[in-house]
C-alpha positions in Angstrom: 32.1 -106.2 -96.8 30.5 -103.8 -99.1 29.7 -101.4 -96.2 33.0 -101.2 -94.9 34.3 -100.4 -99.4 31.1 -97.4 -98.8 32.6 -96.2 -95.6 36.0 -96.3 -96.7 35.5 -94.4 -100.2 33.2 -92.2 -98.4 36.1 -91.4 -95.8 39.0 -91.5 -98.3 36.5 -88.6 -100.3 35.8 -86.3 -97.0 39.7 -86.8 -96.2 40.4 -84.9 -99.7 39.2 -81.6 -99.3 40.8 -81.0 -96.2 44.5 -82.6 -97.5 46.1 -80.2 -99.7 49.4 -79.6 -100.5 49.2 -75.7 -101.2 46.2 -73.5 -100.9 45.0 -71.6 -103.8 43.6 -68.6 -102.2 47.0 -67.4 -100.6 50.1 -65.8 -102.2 53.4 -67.0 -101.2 56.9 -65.4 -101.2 60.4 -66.7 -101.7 63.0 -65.1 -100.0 66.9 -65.8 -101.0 69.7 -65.9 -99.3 73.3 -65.1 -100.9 76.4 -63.9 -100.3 77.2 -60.3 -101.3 80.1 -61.6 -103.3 77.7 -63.0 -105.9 76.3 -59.7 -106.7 80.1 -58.4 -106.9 80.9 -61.5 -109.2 77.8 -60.7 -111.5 78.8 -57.0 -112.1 82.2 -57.7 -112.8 81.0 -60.2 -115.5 78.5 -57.5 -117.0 81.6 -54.9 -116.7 84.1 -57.2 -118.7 80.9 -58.1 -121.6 80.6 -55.0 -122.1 84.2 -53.8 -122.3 85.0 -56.4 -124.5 85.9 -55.0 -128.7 85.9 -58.8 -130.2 83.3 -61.3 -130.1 83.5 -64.6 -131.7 81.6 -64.8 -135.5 82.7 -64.9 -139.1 84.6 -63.5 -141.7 84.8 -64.1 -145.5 88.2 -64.5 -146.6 88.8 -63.4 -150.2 92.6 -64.1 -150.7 95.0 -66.2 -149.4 98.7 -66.7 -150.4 102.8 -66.0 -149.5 102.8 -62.8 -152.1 101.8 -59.5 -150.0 101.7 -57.4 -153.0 99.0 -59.9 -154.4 97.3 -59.5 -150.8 97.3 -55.7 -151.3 95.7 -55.7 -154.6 93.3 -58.2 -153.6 92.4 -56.1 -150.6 92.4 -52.7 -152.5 89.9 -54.8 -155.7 87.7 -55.0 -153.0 87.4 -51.6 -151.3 87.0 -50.5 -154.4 84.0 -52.9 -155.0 82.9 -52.5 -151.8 83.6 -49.6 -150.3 80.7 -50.5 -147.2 82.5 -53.1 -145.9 85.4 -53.5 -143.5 88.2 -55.2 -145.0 91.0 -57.2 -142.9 94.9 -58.1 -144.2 96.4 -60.7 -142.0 99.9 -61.9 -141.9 100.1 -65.7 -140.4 103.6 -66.9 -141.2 103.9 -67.7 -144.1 101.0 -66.7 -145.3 98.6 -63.2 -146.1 95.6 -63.6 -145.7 92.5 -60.4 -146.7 88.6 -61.2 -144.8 86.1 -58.9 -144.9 83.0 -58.1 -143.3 82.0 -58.6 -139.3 79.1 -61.4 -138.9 77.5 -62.6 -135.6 76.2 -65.5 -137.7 77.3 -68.5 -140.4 74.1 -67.2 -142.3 74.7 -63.6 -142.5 78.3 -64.2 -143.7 76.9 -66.9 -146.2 75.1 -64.2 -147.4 78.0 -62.1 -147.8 79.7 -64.7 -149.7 77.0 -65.0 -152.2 77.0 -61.6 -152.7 80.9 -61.4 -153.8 81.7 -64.9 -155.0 81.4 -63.9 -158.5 84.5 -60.9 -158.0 87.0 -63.2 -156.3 87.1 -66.5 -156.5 89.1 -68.1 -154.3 86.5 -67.1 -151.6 85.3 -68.8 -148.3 83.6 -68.3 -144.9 86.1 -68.6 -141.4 85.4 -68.4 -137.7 87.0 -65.2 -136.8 86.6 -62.8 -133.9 85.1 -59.8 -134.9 84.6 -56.5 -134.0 81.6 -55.4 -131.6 79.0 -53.7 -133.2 
């Protein structure tokens, strides 16, 4: 019994070096196969990217209210103020509505808002699309 456990753990170990699954010493290569329409599709998508003016991000909304001559002094305060900055008036019935600033992020409009919360007050952060930098 104990010869045949020998034999067989000596057979099992032999049996290993010549059972591998991939060879070490040789480089493979992976050829693909796909339809020329994917390489169509692809461009089209990096065409329309980089065509596009707006993006999704955020604004930071300084004024909001039914009076457009409030609007336009709110919005002229700031450029004042600010003169850097790219400032926005918005008309959504019934309602004007002034946002400044283009940010890709939450964090970099946040910023923004700490910066100017002192000058207006009524001021928050909105998802707004924004213009491509």
């Amino acid at each position: 019994m104990f010869k045949k456990l020998i034999i067989g753990f000596l057979f099992s170990v032999l049996m290993l070096n010549y059972c591998f699954a991939q060879s070490n010493d040789k480089e493979g290569s992976v050829k693909i196969i796909q339809s020329p329409q994917i390489d169509s599709l692809v461009q089209q998508h990096i065409e329309y990217n980089f065509n596009k003016t707006k993006l999704p991000g955020y604004r930071v909304q300084i004024y909001f209210g039914n009076q457009r001559s409030k609007a336009n002094d709110a919005k002229e305060d700031f450029m004042k103020k600010y003169p850097d900055e790219e400032v926005y008036l918005l008309y959504q019935q019934p309602n004007y509505k002034v946002r400044v600033g283009d940010f890709k992020t939450r964090l970099e409009a946040y910023r923004y808002y700490r910066k100017i919360y002192g000058d207006f007050s009524t001021t928050f952060i909105v998802k707004d699309e924004i213009k491509k930098r």
